[in-house]
N, C-alpha and C positions, 0 to 999 in steps of 0.2 A: 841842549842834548843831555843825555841822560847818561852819569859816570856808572857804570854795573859793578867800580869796586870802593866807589867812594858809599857810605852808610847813608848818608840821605843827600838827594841830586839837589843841587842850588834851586834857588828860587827860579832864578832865570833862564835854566835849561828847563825846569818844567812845562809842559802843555796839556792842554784840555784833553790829548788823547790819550796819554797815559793817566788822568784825572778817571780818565774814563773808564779804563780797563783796570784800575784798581776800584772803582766801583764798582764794578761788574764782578770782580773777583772776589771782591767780600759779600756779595750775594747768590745764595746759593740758586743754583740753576734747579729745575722740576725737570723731570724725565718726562716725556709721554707715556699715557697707560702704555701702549703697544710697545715700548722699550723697557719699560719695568715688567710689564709680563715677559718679554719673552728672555730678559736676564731672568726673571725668576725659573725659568723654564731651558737656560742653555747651562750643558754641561760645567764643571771647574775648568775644565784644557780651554772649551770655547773661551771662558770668562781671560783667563790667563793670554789666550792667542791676541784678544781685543787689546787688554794692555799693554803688550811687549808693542803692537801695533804703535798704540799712542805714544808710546815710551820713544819707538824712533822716532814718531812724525813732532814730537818733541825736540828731540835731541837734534833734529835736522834743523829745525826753523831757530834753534835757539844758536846752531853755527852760522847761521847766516845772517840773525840779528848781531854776532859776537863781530863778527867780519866786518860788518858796515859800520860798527859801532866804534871798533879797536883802530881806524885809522881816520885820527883826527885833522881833517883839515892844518893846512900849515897857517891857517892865521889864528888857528883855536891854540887855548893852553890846557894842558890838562889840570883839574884841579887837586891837591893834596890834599891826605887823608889828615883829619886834626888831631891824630897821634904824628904826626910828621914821618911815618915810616909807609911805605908804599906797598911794602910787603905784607903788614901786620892789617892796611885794608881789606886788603882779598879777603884776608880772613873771616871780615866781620861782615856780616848781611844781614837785615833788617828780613825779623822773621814771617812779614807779613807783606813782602816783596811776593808779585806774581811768578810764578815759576819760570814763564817768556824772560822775565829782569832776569833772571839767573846764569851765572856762568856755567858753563858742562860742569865742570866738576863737582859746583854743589848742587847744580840738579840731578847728578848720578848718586851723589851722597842722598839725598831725599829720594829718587825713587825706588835705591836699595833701600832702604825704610820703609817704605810702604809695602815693597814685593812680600818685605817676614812681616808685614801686618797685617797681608792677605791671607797668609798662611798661617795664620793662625785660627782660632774657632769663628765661625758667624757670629757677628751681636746681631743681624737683624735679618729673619726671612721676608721677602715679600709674598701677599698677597693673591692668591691666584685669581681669586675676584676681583680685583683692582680697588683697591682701597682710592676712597674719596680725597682722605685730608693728609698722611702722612706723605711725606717726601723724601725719594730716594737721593743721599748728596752722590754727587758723581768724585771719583777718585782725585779726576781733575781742580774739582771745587770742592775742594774738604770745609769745614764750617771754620771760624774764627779760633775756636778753640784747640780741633787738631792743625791749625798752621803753623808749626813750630820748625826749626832745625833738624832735630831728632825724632817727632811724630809721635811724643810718646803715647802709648799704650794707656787703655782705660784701669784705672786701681780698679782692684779685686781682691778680696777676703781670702778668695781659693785662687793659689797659684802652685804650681808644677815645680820650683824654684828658677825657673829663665824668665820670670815675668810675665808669662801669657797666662788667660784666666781659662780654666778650662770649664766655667759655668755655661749650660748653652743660657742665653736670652731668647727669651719667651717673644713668638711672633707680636706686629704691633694690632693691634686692636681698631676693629672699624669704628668710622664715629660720621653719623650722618650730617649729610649736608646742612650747611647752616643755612635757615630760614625753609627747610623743607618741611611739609603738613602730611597727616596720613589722609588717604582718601576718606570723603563721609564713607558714614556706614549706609546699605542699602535701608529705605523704606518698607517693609511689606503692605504696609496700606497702600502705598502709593500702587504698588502693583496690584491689591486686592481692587483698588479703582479704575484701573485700567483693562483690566480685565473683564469687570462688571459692566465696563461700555461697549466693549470689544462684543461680549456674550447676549447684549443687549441690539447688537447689529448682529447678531445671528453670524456673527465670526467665531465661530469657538475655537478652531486652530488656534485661534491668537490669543482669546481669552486663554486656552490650554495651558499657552507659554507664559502667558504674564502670572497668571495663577501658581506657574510650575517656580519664577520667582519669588514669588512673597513664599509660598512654602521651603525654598532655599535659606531666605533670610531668615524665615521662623519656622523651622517643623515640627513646633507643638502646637502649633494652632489648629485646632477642628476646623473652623469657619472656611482657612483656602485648604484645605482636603476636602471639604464637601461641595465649594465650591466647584474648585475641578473635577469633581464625579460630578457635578450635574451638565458639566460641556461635554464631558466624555459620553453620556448619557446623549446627547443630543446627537453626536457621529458615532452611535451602536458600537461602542469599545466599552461595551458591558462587564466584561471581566476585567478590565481596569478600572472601571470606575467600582467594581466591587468589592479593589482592595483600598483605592484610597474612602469609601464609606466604612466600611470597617476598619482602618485603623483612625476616623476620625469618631467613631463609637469608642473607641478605646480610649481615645484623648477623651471624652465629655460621654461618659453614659447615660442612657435615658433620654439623649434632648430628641424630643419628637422629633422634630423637622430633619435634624440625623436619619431614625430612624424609620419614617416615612419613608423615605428615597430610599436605604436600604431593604427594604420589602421590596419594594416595588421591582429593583434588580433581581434580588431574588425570585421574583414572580414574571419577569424576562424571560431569565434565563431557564426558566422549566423546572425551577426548585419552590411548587408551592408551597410543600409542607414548613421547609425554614421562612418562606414566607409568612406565616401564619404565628407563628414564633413571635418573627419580630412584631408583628401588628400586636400579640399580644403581652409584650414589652413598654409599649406607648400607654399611659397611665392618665399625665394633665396637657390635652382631654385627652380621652380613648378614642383609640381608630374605629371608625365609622364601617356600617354595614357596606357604603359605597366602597371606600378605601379597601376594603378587603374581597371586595366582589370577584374582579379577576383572580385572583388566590384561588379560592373557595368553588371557581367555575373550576377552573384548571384539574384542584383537586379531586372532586367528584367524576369527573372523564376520567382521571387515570386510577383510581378509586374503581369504577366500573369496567374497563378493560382489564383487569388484575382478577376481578372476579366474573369475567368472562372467560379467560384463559383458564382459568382453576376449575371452574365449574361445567363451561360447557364443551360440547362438541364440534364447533365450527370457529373461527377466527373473525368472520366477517364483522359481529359486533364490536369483538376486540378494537378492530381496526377503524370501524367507525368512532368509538370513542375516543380513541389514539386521536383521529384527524380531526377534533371538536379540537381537542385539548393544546392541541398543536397553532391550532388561531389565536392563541393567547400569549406564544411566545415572540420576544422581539425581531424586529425587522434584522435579518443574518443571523438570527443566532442558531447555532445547529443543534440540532435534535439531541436531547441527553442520551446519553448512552444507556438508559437504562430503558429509555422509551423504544428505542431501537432495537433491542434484546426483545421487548417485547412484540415489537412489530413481526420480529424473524420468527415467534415461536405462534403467531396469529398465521403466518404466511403457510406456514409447516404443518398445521390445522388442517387448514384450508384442503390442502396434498395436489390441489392439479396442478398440468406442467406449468401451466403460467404461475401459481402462486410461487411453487417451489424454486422458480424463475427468481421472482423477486424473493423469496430466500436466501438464495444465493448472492445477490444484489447488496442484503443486509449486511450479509456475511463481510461479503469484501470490502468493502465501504468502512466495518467495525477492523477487519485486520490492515487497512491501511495506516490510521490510527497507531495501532499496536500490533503487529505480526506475532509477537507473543501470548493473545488474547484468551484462553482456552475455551471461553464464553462461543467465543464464535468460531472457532475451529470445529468445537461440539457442532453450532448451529449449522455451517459447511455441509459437515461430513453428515448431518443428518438428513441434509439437503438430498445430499450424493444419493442418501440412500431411499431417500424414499422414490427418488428418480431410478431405483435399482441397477446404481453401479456401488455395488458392494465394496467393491475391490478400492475404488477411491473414499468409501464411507470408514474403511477401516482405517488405510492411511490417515487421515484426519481425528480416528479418535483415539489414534495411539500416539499421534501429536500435540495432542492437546493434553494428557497423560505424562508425555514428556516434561510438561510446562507444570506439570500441579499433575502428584502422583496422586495425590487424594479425593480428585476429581470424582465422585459416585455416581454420576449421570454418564461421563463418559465410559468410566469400567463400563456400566449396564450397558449402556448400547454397543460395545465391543464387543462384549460375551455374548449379546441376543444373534446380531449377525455373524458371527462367528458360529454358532452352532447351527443357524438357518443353512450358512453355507455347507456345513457339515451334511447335515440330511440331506441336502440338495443333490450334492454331488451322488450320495450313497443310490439314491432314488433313481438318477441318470443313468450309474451303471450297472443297476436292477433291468431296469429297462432293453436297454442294448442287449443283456443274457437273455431276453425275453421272461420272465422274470416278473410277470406283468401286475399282480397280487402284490407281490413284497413294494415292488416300486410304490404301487399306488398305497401301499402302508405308510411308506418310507415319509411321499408327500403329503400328507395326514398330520404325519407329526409335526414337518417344516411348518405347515399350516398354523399349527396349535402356537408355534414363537410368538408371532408377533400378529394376530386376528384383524387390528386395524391398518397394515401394512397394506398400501397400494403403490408399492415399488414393484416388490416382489412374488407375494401373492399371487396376483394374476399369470403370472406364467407358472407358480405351482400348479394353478387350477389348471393350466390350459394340457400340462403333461397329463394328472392325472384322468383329465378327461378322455385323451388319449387311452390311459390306459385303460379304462373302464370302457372304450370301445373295442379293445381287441378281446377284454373278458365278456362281451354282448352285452353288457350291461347300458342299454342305448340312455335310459333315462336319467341315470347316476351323467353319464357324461355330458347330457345338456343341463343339469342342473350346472354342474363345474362351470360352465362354459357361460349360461346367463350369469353366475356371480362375478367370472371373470369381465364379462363386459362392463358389470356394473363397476366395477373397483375401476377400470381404464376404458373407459369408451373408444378411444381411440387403439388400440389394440384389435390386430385384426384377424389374427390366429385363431382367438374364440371363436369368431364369427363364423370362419369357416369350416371351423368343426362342429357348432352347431346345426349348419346345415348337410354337414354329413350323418350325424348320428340322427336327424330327423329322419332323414332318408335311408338309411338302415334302420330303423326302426318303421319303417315302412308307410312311414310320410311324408310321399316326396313330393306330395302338392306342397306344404311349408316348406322341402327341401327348395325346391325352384325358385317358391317368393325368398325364401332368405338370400339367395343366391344374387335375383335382381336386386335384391337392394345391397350388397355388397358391391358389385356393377356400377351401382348409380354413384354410390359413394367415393368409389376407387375405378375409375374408367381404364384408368391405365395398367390395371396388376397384371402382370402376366398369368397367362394362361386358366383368367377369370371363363374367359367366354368356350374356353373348350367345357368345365365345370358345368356350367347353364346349359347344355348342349345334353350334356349326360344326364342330368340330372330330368330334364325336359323328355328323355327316351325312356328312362327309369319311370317316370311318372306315365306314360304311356304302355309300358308294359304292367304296372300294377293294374291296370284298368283290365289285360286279358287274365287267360285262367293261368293260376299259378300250378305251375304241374308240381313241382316241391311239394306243397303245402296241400297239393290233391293227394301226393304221393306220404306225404307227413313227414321229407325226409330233408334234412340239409343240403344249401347251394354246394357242400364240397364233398356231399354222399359218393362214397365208392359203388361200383358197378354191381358188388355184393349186395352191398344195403338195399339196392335201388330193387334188386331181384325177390329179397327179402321180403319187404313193405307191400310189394307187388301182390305177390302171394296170398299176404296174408289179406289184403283190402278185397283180390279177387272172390275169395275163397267167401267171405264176408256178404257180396254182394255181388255174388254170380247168380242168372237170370235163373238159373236151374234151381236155387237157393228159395228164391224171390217170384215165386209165378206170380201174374197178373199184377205186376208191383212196377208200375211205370218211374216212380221213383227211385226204385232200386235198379233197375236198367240203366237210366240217365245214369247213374252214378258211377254203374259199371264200365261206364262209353267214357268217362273222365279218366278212371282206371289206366282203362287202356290206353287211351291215346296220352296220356303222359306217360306210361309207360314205355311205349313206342319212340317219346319221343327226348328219352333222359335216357334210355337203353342205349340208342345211335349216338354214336362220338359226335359225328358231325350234324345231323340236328339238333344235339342238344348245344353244341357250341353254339348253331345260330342261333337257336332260341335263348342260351343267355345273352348274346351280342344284339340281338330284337331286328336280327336281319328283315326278319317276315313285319315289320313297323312301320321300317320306312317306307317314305313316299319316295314313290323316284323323281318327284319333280323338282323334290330338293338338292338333286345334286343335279341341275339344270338351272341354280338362279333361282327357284318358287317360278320357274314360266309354265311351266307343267310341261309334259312328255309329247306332247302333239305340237307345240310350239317351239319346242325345242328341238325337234328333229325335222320339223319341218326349212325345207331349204337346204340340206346339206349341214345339219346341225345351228345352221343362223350364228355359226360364228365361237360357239359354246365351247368351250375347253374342259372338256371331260377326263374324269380320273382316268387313268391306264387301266388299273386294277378292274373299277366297275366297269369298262370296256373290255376285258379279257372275260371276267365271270359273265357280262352278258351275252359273251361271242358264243361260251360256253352251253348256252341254254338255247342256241338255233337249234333249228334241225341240222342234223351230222356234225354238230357241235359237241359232241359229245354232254348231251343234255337226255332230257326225258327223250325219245324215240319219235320224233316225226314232228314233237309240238311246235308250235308257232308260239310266235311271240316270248317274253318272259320267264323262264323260270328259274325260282331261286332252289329246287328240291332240291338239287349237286350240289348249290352253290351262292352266293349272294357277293354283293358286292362289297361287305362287311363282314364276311367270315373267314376272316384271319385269326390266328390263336390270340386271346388277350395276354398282354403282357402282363405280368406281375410285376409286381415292386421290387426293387432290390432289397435284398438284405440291408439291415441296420435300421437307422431313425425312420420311421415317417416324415413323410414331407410336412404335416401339423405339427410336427414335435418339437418343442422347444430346448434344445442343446445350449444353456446357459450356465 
């Protein structure tokens, strides 16, 4: 048994288990990282709480060690201390005794000792990465050398005078594992070979990546940059493989086989011209007629559609050399944006609705791209306008202006339709004042803008021809009217003022054919087939005598005039004038009877309305008048009106006196007053 106040316990009270625990206690204990991290990482209070902790569970086990220890057996002796005084042992204790040996009182002497040696500065921070090698001693198991009575304190150069160092110590220093290697370094051949098999199985994803290696491990190398541009090349990722061939031109200039494949991107992607550069870069040997063939194809197509567009009149060549030029570049690769620009300005040539269609097409496709574009805002709104919607051609070219105030092509087409619109409007409400001269000046000038315009044009032409029909100028207004067809075929306003001013003009056999073929063309227009109708009556009264033009007088002559002209033709070629003059007789008998019959209100109305024309069988079906009334009419649903005029024309119908059958002299079935037109626009007039 072990005396806690004798200086060293006999031989024979010793045992292997306190052998033990003071072997244990001269060796110091390692913390686990995850206990040395997170002392390094708990508060001072926490640090202190831990110890006051151990401090009791100390002081506890060491009263219950003192207990079972302090009452010896009655056959044991205690042994005396070899100063012979009992009291003067306590005193003395072997400073390398486990703190468990210790009696309370000199383990409270020691653990006040260490309390002010906590409190005093850090000699060592831990780690927050967890150091390898150094080890934390724990309070409990101080090293050999602080196991003393008193604990003293580390000497120091700088002290405060109470003995504490107030130097901080520097954190400890990591030091790698012993017997640890650093990784090899990566190969890039290795990977330049791996890739070259990969690329060789027609895998170039993979080849991609292994290549994308070896240029990790060495990115001065040309050879895996161009290698990877040639896999890249193989999955049409042409713009990447365009930058790793140029910066592996960068690393090694001049090496052909660089340089080859670089062209050849270049002439992919729709850039012959720096194709041609590089071919002519390549020195030992020079790039071949072959080698540069697609280049030089490509070239010349866009070469000729450039001086297509500058030179001529129409688009469609353009465009054919466009779509030559286009077979030469890579599988997806999109159309350069300047080939595009050129497409829009072939399409816009072109002007019908279908080009201007694909115009527009161009348009949006370029501002998808870029919304900011002014290229193609221009191109849009020129779109807009040559479709003659002004109003959206301007918006577009004052947006495009917003983007680039120095745009010259935009200003220009701002200012042209900006003043088109100007006369336009001026010319409209010339028109409405009747005003019909100035109008038609007005649209003269809009005309002079823009000569090759087939937006807008054609509806100038179509007003002035208007107006050139209310000033009788029949001829001036079919010319307007055939140009306007020309500039828009589909435009059907000319059309029909064509056949109007043929037909005042007193041709109304062409007025009728123009007629049917508007008919044929448009089945459905309203109120085509009443036109045809009129126009077919008109052409049948040109056929009798024109009492006007007997009389020399106009369709709207006042009953004065009519009296006038009368007179004086009378006077001219009365028979009394004119003996034995059968010619001058006949002439006088026209005389008359158009006199007779432009003097009478109401024959003249029928005779303009061509009452005395029709056939009656046409308001019967075409069955004729004997098949039609036969049977109680056979069913016929007859006008009211021509049923009242003809009730009028029986006997005691208040008709001619006693006649039978027919007569229109009172009356016809079509002599009602012709309506006029309302005031304002004509129905041909184009209010845009």
């Amino acid at each position: 048994m072990i005396n806690f106040f004798s200086k060293t316990p006999s031989k024979s009270d010793k045992k292997p288990k306190s052998t033990t625990s003071r072997e244990n206690s001269t060796s110091p204990r390692k913390k686990s990282p995850s206990r040395t991290s997170s002392l390094s990482n708990t508060p001072s209070t926490t640090k202190e709480r831990e110890r006051e902790r151990e401090r009791e569970f100390i002081i506890n086990k060491t009263n219950s060690n003192s207990n079972s220890t302090s009452t010896p057996s009655r056959h044991s002796k205690r042994p005396k201390a070899a100063g012979g005084s009992s009291t003067s042992s306590r005193n003395a204790y072997d400073p390398t005794s486990h703190p468990l040996n210790l009696p309370p009182d000199e383990l409270n002497r020691r653990l006040s000792a260490m309390s002010a040696m906590s409190e005093s500065p850090t000699m060592m921070e831990v780690d927050h990465e967890m150091p390898s090698s150094p080890v934390v001693q724990s309070p409990l198991h101080p090293p050999p050398s602080m196991m003393s009575g008193s604990f003293p304190m580390p000497q120091s150069n700088k002290t405060d005078g109470s003995g504490v160092d107030n130097t901080p110590v520097p954190p400890p220093h990591k030091v790698p594992l012993k017997g640890s290697t650093p990784p090899p370094a990566a190969d890039p051949e290795a990977f330049k070979a791996a890739g070259n098999t990969y690329f060789k199985l027609k895998e170039y994803g993979k080849a991609i990546a292994e290549y994308t290696k070896a240029i990790d491990a060495d990115p001065r190398s040309p050879t895996y940059l161009s290698n990877r541009s040639a896999a890249l090349i193989e999955l049409k990722r042409f713009n990447e493989a365009l930058a790793d061939s140029k910066a592996a031109d960068a690393l090694k200039p001049n090496d052909s086989k660089i340089l080859l494949r670089l062209a050849r991107i270049y002439t992919s992607l729709g850039r012959p011209a720096e194709a041609l550069e590089v071919y002519a870069r390549i020195r030992n040997p020079p790039a071949t007629l072959n080698d540069k063939a697609k280049a030089l194809e490509m070239m010349n197509y866009i070469t000729q559609a450039e001086n297509s567009l500058r030179e001529g009149t129409t688009g469609s060549m353009a465009l054919h050399a466009l779509d030559r030029a286009e077979l030469e570049l890579g599988s997806g690769v999109d159309r350069p944006r300047k080939w595009k620009l050129m497409r829009g300005e072939a399409y816009l040539k072109m002007g019908g609705a279908k080009s201007l269609g694909e115009a527009l097409n161009v348009a949006i496709s370029l501002l998808r791209a870029n919304n900011a574009d002014p290229d193609a805002l221009l191109m849009r709104g020129r779109a807009y306008y040559g479709q003659g919607e002004n109003d959206k051609a301007m918006k577009h070219f004052r947006e495009a202006l917003s983007y680039d105030p120095d745009f010259k092509d935009a200003v220009q087409y701002l200012r042209k339709v900006q003043r088109l619109e100007r006369l336009k409007e001026e010319g409209n409400a010339a028109f409405k004042l009747g005003r019909y001269q100035h109008a038609a000046d007005l649209y003269s000038q809009a005309l002079l803008v823009d000569p090759a315009d087939k937006g807008t044009n054609p509806k100038i032409l179509q007003n002035r021809a208007m107006c050139s029909i209310k000033l009788k100028d029949f001829n001036s207004a079919q010319s307007d009217c055939k140009r306007a067809i020309e500039l828009d075929p589909k435009y059907l306003k000319p059309r029909k003022t064509l056949a109007k001013a043929l037909g005042e003009a007193g041709n109304w056999e062409e007025s009728v054919r123009e007629w049917k073929k508007i008919g044929e063309s448009h089945p459905g227009e309203p109120g085509l087939a009443k036109e045809i109708r009129a126009a077919e009556l008109e052409l049948k009264k040109s056929s009798r005598k024109d009492y006007y033009k007997i009389l020399g007088v106009s369709k709207d002559a006042g009953e004065g005039e009519v009296k006038k002209c009368y007179r004086k033709l009378a006077m001219v070629h009365h028979p009394d004038k004119n003996p034995d003059d059968e010619a001058a007789a006949e002439k006088f008998k026209e005389i008359q009877e158009a006199y007779e019959t432009l003097i009478d209100s109401d024959k003249r109305q029928r005779y303009d309305n061509g009452d005395d024309l029709i056939d009656p069988s046409d308001m019967f079906g075409g069955s004729g008048m004997h098949g039609g009334m036969h049977g109680g009419m056979g069913g016929v649903q007859l006008d009211p009106e021509f049923l009242f005029n003809m009730m009028s024309g029986m006997p005691g119908g208040g008709g001619s006196g006693g006649s039978s059958g027919f007569s229109f002299s009172s009356g016809g079935p079509f002599n009602g007053p012709r309506t006029s037109r309302a005031s304002g626009m004509p129905p041909g007039f184009h209010n845009f």
